[in-house]
N, C-alpha and C positions, 0 to 999 in steps of 0.2 A: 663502250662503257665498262666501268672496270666490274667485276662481281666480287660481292661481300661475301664470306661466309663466317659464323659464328659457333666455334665448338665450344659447347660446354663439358665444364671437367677437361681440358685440353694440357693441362699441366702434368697428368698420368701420365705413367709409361705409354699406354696405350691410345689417351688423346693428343700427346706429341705424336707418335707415331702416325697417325692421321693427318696431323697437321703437315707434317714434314712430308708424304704422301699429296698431299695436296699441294703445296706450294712447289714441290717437284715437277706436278705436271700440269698443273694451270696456272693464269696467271693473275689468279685470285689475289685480293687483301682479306687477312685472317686474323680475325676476333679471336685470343684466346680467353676464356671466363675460370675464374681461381679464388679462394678464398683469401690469399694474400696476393701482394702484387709484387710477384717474380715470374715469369715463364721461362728463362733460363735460355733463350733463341733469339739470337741475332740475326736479325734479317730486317730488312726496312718495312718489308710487306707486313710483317706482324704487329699486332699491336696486346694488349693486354688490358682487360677488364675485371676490376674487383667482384664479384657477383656471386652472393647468396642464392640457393632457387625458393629461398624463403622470401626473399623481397622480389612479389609477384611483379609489382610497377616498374623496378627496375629490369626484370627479366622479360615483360613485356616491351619496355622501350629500345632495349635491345636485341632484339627478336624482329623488331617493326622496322628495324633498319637494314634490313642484310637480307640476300638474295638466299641464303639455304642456312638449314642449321643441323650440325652435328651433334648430336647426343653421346657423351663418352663417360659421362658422370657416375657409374656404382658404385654400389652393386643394385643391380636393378630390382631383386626381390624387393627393396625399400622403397623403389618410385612409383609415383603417381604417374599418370601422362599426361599433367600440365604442359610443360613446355610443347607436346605434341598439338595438345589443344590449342594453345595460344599460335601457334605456328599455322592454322588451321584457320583460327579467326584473323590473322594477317594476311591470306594466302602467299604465305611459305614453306617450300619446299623442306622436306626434316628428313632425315639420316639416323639412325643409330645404330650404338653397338650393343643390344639388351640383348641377353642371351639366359633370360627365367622366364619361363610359362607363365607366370602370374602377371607378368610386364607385358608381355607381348599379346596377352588375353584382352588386361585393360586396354592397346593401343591399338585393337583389333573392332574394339567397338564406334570408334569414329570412323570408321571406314566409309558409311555413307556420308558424314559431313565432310569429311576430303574429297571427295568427289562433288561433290556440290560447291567446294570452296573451289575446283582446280586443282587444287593441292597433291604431289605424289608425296606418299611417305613412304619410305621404306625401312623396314627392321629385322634385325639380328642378322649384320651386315659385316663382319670380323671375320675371323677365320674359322670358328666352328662356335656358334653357328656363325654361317657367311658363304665363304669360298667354299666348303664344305656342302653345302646348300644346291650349289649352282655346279660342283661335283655331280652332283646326283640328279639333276636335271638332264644334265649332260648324257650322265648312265640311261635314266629312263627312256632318252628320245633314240636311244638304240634298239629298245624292243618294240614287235605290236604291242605283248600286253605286260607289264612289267607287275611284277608278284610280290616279291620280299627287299626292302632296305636295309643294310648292316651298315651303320657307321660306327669306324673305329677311331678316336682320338690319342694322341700319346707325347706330352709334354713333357723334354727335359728343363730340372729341376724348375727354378722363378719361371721361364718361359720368357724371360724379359721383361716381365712384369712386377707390377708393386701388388704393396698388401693389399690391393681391393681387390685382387684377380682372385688372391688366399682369402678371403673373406667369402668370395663367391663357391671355392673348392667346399669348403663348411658347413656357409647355408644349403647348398644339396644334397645334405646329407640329413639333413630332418627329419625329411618323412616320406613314406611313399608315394608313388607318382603313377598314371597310368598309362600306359602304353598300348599300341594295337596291335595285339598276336594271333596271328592264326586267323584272323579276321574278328578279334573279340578284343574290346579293351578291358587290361587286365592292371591290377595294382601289382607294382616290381617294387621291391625296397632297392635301395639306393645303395651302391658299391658294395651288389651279392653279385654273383654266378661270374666267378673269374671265369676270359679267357682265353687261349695264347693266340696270338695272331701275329703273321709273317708283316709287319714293315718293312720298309725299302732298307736297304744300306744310311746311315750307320747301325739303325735300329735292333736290326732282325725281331726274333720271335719274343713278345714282349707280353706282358700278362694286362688285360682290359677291364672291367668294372661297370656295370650298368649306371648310367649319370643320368640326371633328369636334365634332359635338355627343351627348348620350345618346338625343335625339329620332331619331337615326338608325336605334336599333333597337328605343327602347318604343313609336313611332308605329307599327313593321310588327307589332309586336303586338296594339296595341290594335284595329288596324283591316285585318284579316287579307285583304279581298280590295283590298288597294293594293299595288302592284306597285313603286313608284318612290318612296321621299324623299329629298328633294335637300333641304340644307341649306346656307345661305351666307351670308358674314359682310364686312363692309366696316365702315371707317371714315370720317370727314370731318376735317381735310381729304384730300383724296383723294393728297397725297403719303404719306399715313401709308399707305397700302395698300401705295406700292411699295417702301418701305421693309421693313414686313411681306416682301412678296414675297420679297425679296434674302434677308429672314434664314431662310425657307421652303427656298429654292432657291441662293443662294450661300455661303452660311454654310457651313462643314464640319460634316457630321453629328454628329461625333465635339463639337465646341466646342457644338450645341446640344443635346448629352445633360448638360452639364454646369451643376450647378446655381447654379455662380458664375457663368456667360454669361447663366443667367435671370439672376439679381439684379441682373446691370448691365444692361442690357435693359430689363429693369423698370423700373428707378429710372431710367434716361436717358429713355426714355418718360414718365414723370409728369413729370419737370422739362419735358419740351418739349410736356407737353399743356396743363400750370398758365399757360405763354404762351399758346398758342395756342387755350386755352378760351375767350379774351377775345372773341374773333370767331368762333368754331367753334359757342360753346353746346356744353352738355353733355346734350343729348338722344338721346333711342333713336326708330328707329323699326323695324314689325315689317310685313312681310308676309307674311300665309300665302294661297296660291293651290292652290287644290283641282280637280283636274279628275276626271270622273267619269261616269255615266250617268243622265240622270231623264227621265222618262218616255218611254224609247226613243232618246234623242236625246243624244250627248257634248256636256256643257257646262264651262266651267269657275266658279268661285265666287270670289270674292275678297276680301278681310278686309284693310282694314289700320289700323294705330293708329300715333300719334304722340304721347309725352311727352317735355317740356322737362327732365326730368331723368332720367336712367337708374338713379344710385342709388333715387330716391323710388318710381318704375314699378317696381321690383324689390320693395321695401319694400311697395308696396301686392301685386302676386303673394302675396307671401310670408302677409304681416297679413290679407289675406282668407282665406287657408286657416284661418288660427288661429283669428280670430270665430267662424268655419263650426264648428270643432271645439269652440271652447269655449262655444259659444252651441248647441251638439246637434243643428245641422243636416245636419252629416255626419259620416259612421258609415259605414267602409266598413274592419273588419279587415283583418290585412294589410301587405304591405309595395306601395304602387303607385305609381307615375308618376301627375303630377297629373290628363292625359287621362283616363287612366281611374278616376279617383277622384270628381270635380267634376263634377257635373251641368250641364250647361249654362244652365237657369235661374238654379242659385244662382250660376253663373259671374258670367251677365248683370249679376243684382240686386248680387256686387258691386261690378262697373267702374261702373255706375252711382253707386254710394254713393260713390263714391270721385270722382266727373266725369272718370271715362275713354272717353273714345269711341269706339268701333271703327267704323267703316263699310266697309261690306258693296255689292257688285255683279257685277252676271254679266257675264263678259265674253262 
């Protein structure tokens, strides 16, 4: 029996990229849902659906019909968790790529009706949060007791992505966010305390940016005796940072609560990345640094990866959950953060399947 699945938002750079992830390695038929009717993909397995997430009956009825659904649709500071819910009341399986605390809180609270439906949901499933995520799982399951989390992110220029990726860069920038330091949650304002960090080749030493990410607070969950994650974010070239910076810190608050200042923001960013991708590339790269205790002794652990394209790296995050789910290798009712969902084996087996390479070393 063939397996449906239906991504909503799949017309982004980023829910193509999932799609094309999926259809690469199952041999799924793929619902893509758009507000006009183009997806731009030739392939027989695909088909294309008009679909508003405003017209609940139509987003219901196609929901009702398909084996899993991908959520690709932001920027998710704006969603509700409808679709999660509905997916819940159909017992199907749900995917997304939500990468805001406010999203991933609201789809946090069905937790016990997914598990009462069958239902496994999994969220903030991309490449940071995502792969990222399952980085640092990885790191933890190398100490007894693991202490402090550092993730580093670092996007050249687009990242391969559209203006919603740049609307999301914006909205994080509003307002303060809390984080766990020190074993205390404390309010960080948003792209302060630059700071330099060694990336792999081509990278090198690049300057970071505290980001509100949801890994802020599903990490201090998933892995109860860490005391510290620090989360930070950078781009290349490295004047986009200070530009960032200005609109963090000299912008009036009041003009970045407004959501015509994102729009133009946004769009002036993509036009000045679509130049400067030329020489920038549009790669990600990730570090997760884990420090901790093993066998009597504080060590730290270090994980990092590099992809030439940041939509595609998101696409693969995203398309490996879905295999896993529609191929029956994970089962975990519920609503969870991918940390705690993805075993680290079928992590491994599948950056592998995909030629992603993470490397690993103690410092």
């Amino acid at each position: 029996m063939t397996e449906r699945v239906l991504i909503i938002g799949g017309r982004g750079r980023i829910g193509s990229s999932v799609a094309q992830d999926i259809l690469s390695h199952t041999q799924a038929e793929v619902t893509i849902t758009g507000r006009t009717p183009d997806h731009g993909m030739n392939d027989p397995r695909v088909q294309f659906l008009v679909l508003d997430l405003a017209d609940v009956e139509k987003l219901r009825k196609a929901i009702a019909s398909t084996n899993l659904v991908v959520h690709c649709a932001g920027p998710f500071h704006y969603r509700d968790a409808n679709v999660l819910k509905i997916c819940i009341e159909h017992g199907v399986n749900y995917v997304d790529v939500s990468d805001h605390r406010s999203y991933t809180s609201k789809a946090l609270k069905y937790h016990d009706a997914a598990i009462a439906a069958g239902v496994t949901a999994i969220v903030n499933t991309g490449i940071f949060p995502g792969i990222s995520n399952s980085m640092v799982r990885q790191g933890v399951e190398q100490f007894d007791t693991a202490q402090k989390i550092h993730l580093s992110y670092l996007v050249s220029g687009s990242g391969g992505a559209g203006v919603t990726v740049m609307r999301t860069t914006f909205l994080g920038l509003q307002k303060p966010f809390e984080s766990l330091i020190d074993g205390q949650w404390q309010m960080v304002k948003p792209y302060s305390q630059r700071e330099t960090i060694d990336f792999p080749s081509p990278y090198g030493r690049t300057g970071v940016y505290w980001f509100d990410m949801p890994e802020t607070f599903t990490l201090p969950h998933a892995f109860p005796s860490v005391k510290s994650v620090i989360t930070k974010f950078g781009s290349v070239p490295d004047f986009y940072n200070h530009m960032t910076w200005i609109a963090a810190h000299v912008f009036p608050k009041q003009l970045m609560q407004r959501r015509a200042m994102i729009e133009f923001l946004a769009y002036v960013s993509h036009f000045m990345t679509d130049v400067t991708n030329r020489f920038s590339g549009i790669g990600v790269a990730v570090r997760s640094e884990i420090t901790g205790r093993k066998d009597d002794r504080e060590a730290v652990f270090c994980s990092s990866l590099v992809h030439g394209n940041t939509a595609v790296a998101s696409g693969c995050g995203t398309g490996s959950i879905a295999q896993l789910l529609l191929d029956g290798k994970l089962k975990k009712p519920g609503v969870s953060p991918v940390e705690e969902a993805l075993p680290t084996d079928l992590f491994e087996q599948a950056m592998q399947s995909r030629g992603i390479k993470i490397s690993h070393n103690w410092l």
